[in-house]
C-alpha positions in Angstrom: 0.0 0.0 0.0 1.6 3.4 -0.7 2.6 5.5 2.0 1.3 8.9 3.6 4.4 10.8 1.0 3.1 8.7 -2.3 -0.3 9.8 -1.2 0.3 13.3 -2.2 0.3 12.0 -5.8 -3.2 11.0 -7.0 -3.5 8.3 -9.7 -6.2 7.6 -12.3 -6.2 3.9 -12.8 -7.6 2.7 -16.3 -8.5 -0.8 -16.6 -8.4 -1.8 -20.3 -8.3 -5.0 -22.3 -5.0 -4.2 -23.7 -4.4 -7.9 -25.8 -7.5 -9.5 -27.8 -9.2 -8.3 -30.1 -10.1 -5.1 -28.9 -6.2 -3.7 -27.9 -6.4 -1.3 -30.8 -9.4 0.5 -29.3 -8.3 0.4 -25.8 -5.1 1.5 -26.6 -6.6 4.7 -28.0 -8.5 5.1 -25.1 -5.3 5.4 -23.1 -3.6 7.5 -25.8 -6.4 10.2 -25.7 -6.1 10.4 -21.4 -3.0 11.0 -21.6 -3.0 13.2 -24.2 -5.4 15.5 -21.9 -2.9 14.5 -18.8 -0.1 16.1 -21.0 -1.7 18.9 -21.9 -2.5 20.0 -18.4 0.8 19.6 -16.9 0.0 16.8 -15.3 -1.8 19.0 -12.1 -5.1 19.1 -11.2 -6.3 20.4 -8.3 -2.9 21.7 -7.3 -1.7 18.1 -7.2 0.3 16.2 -9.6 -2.0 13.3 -11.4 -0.5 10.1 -13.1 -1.9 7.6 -14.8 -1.7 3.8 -14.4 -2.7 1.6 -17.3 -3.9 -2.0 -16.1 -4.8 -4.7 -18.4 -7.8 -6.4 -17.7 -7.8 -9.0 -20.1 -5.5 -12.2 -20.3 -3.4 -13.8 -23.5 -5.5 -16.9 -22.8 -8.4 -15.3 -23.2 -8.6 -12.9 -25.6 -10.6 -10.8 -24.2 -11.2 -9.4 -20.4 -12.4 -11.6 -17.7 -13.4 -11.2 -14.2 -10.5 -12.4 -12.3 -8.8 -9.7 -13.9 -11.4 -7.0 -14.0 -11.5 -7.8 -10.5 -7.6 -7.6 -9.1 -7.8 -4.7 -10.8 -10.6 -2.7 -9.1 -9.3 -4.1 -5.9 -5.9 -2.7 -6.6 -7.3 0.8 -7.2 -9.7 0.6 -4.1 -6.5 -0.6 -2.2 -3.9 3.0 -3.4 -4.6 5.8 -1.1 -3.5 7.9 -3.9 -6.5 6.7 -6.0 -8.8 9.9 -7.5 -10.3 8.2 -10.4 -10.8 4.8 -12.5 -11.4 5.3 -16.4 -12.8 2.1 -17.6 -14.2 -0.6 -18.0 -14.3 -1.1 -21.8 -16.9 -3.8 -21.7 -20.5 -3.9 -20.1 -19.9 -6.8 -18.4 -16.5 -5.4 -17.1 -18.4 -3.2 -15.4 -20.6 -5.2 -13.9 -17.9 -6.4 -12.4 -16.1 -3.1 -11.3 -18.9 -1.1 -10.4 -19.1 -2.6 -6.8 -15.6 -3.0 -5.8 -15.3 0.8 -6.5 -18.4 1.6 -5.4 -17.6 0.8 -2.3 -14.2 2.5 -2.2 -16.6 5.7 -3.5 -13.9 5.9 -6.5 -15.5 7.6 -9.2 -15.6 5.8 -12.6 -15.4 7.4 -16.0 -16.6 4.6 -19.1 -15.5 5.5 -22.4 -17.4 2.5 -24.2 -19.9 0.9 -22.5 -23.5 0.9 -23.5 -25.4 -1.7 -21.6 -28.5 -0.2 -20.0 -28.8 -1.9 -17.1 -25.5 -0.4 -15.5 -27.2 2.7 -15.1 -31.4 1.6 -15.8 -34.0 -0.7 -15.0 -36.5 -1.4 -18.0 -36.2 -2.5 -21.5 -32.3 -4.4 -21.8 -31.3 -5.0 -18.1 -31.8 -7.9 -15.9 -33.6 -7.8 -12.6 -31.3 -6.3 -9.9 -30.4 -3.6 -11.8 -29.2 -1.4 -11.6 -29.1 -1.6 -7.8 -27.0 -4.2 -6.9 -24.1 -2.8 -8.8 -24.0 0.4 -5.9 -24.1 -1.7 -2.1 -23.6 2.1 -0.8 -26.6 3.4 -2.3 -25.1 6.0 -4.1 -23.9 6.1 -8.0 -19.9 6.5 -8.5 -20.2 5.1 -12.0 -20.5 7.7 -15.1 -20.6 7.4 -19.0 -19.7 9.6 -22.0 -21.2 7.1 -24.9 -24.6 7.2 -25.0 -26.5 3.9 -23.9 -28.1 1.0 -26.0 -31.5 3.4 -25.1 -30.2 6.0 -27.3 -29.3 3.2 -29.9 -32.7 2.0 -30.0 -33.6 5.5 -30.9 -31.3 5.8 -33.6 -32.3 2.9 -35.3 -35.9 3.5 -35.4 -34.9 7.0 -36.6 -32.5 6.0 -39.6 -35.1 3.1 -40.5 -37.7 6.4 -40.3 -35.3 8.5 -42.4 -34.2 6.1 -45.3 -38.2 6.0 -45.6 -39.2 1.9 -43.9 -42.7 1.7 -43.3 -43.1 -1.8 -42.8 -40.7 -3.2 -40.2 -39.7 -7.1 -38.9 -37.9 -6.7 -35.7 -35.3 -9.8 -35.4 -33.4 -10.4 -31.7 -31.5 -13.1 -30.4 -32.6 -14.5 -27.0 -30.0 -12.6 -25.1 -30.9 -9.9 -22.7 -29.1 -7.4 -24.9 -30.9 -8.4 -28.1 -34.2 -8.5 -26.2 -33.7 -5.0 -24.9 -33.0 -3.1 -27.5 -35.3 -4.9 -29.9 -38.4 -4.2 -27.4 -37.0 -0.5 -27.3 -36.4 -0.1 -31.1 -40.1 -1.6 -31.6 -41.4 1.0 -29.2 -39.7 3.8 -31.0 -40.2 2.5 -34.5 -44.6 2.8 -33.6 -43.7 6.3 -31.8 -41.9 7.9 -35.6 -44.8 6.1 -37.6 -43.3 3.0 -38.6 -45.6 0.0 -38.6 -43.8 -3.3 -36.9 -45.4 -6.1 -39.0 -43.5 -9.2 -37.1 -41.1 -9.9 -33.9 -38.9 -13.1 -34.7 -36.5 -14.6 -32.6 -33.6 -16.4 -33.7 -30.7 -18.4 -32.3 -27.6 -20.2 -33.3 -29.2 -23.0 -34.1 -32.1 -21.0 -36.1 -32.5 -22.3 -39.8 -35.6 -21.1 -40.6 -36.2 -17.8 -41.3 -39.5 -17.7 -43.6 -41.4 -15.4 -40.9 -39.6 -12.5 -42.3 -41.4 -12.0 -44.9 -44.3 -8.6 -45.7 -42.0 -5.9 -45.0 -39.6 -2.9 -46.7 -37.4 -3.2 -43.4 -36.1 -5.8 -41.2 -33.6 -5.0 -37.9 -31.7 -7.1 -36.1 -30.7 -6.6 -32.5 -28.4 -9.3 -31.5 -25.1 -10.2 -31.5 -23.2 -12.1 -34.2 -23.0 -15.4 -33.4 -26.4 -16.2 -32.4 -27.5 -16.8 -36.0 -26.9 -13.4 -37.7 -25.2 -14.4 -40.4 -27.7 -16.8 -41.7 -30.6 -14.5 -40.8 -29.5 -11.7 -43.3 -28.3 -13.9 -45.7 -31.9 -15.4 -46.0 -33.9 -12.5 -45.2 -31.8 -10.4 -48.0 -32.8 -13.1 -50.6 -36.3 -12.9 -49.7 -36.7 -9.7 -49.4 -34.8 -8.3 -52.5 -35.2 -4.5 -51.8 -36.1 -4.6 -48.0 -33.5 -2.1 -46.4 -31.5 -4.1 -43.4 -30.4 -2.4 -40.7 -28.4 -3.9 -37.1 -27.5 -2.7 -34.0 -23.6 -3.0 -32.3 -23.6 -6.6 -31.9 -22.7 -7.2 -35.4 -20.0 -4.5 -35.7 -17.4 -7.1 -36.4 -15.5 -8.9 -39.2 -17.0 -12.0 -37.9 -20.4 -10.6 -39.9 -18.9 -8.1 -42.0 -16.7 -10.7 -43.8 -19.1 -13.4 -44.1 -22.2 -11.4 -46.4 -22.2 -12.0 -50.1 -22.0 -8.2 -51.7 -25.6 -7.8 -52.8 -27.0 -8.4 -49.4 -23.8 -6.2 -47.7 -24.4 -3.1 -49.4 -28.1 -3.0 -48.0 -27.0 -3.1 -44.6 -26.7 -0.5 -41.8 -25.5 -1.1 -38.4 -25.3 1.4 -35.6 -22.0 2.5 -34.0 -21.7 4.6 -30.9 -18.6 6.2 -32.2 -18.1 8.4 -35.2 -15.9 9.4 -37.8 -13.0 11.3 -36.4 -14.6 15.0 -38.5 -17.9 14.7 -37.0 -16.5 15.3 -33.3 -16.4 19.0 -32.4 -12.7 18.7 -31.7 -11.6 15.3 -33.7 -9.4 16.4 -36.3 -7.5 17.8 -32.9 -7.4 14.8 -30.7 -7.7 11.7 -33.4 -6.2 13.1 -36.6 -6.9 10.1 -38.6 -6.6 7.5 -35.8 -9.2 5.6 -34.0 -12.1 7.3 -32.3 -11.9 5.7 -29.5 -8.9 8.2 -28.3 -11.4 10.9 -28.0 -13.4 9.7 -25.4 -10.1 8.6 -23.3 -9.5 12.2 -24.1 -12.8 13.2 -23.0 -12.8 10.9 -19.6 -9.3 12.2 -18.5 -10.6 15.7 -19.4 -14.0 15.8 -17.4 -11.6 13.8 -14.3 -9.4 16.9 -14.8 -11.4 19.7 -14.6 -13.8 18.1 -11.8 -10.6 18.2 -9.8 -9.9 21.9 -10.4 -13.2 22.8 -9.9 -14.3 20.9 -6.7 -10.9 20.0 -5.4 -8.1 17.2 -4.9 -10.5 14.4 -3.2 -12.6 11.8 -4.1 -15.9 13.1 -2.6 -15.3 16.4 -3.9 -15.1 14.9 -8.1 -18.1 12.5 -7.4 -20.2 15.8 -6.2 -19.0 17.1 -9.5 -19.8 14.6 -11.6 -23.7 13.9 -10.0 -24.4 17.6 -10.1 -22.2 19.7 -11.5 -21.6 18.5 -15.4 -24.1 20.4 -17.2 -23.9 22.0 -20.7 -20.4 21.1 -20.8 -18.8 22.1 -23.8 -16.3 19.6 -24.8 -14.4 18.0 -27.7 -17.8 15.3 -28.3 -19.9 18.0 -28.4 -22.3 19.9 -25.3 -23.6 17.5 -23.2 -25.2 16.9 -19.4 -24.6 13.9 -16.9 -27.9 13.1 -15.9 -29.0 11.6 -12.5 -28.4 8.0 -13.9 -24.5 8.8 -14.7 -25.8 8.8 -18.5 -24.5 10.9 -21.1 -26.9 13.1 -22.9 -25.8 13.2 -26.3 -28.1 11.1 -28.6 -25.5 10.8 -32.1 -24.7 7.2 -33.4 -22.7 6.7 -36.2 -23.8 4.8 -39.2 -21.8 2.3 -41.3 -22.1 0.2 -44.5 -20.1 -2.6 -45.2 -18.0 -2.2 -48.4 -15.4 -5.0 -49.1 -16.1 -6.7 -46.2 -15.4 -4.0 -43.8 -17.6 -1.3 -42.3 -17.0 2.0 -43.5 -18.6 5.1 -42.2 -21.7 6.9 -44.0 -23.0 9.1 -41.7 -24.7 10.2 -38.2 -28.0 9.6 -36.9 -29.5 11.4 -33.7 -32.1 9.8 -32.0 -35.4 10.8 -32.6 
C-alpha cells in the first residue's frame, strides 16, 4: 500500500483490455487520457495526477475476464492515492467493477460501455439492476457514450429516415438483443413506422420464412447467435427490404461473411463516429481511432472536476452527479444526468464495403 508521501500524488487507474481483439481501441482510449494529462501539466487540483494503465484481459483469453477486471478494481480501491478509474471497456466489465469501486466511493469514467442496465431498469437489463451494482446506495459510475437506449432511438430514426414503413424486428434471446429490440419496436410505432413481425432467432435457427411482408427488417443481437444466416436469408427474400443492425454485429465476424448484394443494404449502428464529426476530432484523433477521443474526454472531465471541486474523491463525485451540465467539450455539449448517462443522442452509421464497415453518416435519435 503506498505511503502517507506517495499519497500526495493522485493516480487515475484505467482498466483496459489491452491484448485480444479489442487492444487497438483500448489502446486509443489510453492515448487520448494521456494526451489531456499532458496537456494539463499533469496537475489538477494543485496536485500532480498520473496515470496507471492496467490490463484487464488475459493472452488466454482474448478478451477481459473477471479475475482480472477484479484484481484490478481491488488494486485501485486498495492506493490511497487513487482519484479516479477510467474504464471498463466492456458492459460486463463493469458489472464487475462497479461494486468494488463503489464501495471505495472511486469515481468511474466509461468511455465505451452501452449496456442499460449499468445505469437503468426497464427495457435491456436484468432484474437487480441497476441496484446491486451500488451496495452504498449512491452512483460512483458515469458514461460519456450514450447507452443501447439511445441506440434503440437511432435505429428506429435512420429506419424512419431512409423511408421503412413496414418493419420485422429480429433479436437473439439474449438480454441485450431483447432489450433493444423491445426498445427499437417502441420507437419504431412512436416515428410512424408500422412493426409487421417480432422473430426470434438463435444459433441454431434455420428457418427464417417469418420474415417476410416488409420494406425493413432490424436485427438486435449479437453475431454469433444466428446473424449471419438471418441476413443472408432475409436479403434473398426480401430483394429491396433495407437491413439495418445494432452494435452486436460490428465485427468482421459478420462483415466478412455477407455476399455483396446483401452487404451493401445493410446498416448497423456504432456509438462512435468518424473522427470529423467530433467537435474537436481532427485535434485529438487526426486520422486514428475514435476511440482516443473519449479517453481524451474521460481524463478531461476527471481533470477539470478536480480543479473545480478539489483534490478528493468526494469532492469529483459531487461534480460529476451535479455539476456537469452543458459542458462544452471536444464530443460536443452535453449533461450527466441523475443516472450517470450521457446526454448526447448521435450514433454513427456504417455500410459494409469490401467486407469491412466504412462510415456513411450520423444519426441522432429521434
Amino acid at each position: 500500500m503506498p505511503g502517507a508521501a506517495q499519497a500526495q500524488e493522485l493516480t487515475v487507474y484505467s482498466s483496459l483490455p489491452l491484448s485480444g481483439a479489442a487492444r487497438g481501441q483500448t489502446r486509443a482510449v489510453n492515448d487520448g487520457a494521456r494526451q489531456a494529462l499532458q496537456e494539463a501539466g499533469g496537475m489538477a487540483g494543485g496536485r500532480a495526477v498520473r496515470l496507471v494503465t492496467l490490463n484487464d484481459a488475459t493472452r488466454l483469453a482474448g478478451s477481459w475476464t473477471p479475475e482480472m477486471v477484479s484484481f484490478n478494481a481491488r488494486r485501485a480501491s486498495r492506493d490511497d492515492g487513487t482519484i479516479a478509474w477510467i474504464g471498463s471497456f466492456n458492459s460486463g466489465a463493469s458489472a464487475v467493477s462497479i461494486p468494488i469501486l463503489n464501495e471505495a466511493a472511486i469515481p468511474m469514467i466509461s468511455p465505451s460501455t452501452t449496456a442499460i442496465g449499468l445505469t437503468a431498469g426497464g427495457p435491456g437489463s436484468t432484474p437487480g439492476e441497476p441496484d446491486k451494482y451500488y451496495p452504498t446506495g449512491s452512483r460512483n459510475y458515469f458514461r460519456i457514450i450514450p447507452n443501447d437506449k439511445v441506440q434503440a432511438a437511432a435505429l428506429a430514426t435512420a429506419m424512419r429516415d431512409r423511408g421503412c414503413k413496414r418493419v420485422v424486428s429480429v433479436t437473439d434471446r439474449d438480454v441485450y438483443g431483447r432489450g433493444v429490440g423491445t426498445l427499437v419496436r417502441q420507437d419504431a410505432a412512436r416515428l410512424g413506422l408500422q412493426v409487421v413481425r417480432t422473430v426470434r432467432i438463435g444459433q441454431r435457427t434455420r428457418s427464417f420464412g417469418r420474415i417476410r411482408g416488409a420494406d425493413c427488417v432490424v436485427y438486435t443481437g449479437v453475431t454469433d447467435n444466428g446473424a449471419v444466416r438471418m441476413f443472408r436469408s432475409a436479403g434473398a427474400r426480401l430483394r429491396n427490404a433495407q437491413l439495418f443492425a445494432s452494435d452486436g454485429v460490428a465485427e468482421s465476424g459478420f462483415t466478412r461473411r455477407l455476399p455483396a448484394s446483401i452487404a451493401r443494404r445493410v446498416t448497423v449502428t456504432v456509438a462512435t463516429l468518424a473522427p470529423d464529426a467530433y467537435p474537436g476530432g481532427a485535434a485529438v484523433i487526426g486520422s486514428g481511432d475514435p476511440y482516443k477521443i473519449y479517453g481524451y474526454e474521460a481524463m478531461k472531465l476527471i481533470l477539470d472536476g478536480l480543479n473545480a471541486a478539489g483534490p478528493t474523491k468526494e469532492g469529483l463525485l459531487g461534480y460529476l452527479r451535479t455539476g456537469v451540465q452543458n459542458r462544452q467539450s471536444v464530443l460536443g455539449t452535453y449533461s450527466l444526468d441523475a443516472n450517470g448517462d450521457t446526454t448526447l443522442r448521435t450514433y454513427g452509421l456504417y455500410g459494409i464495403q469490401r467486407k469491412q464497415l466504412v462510415w456513411v453518416g450520423a444519426i441522432t435519435a429521434g
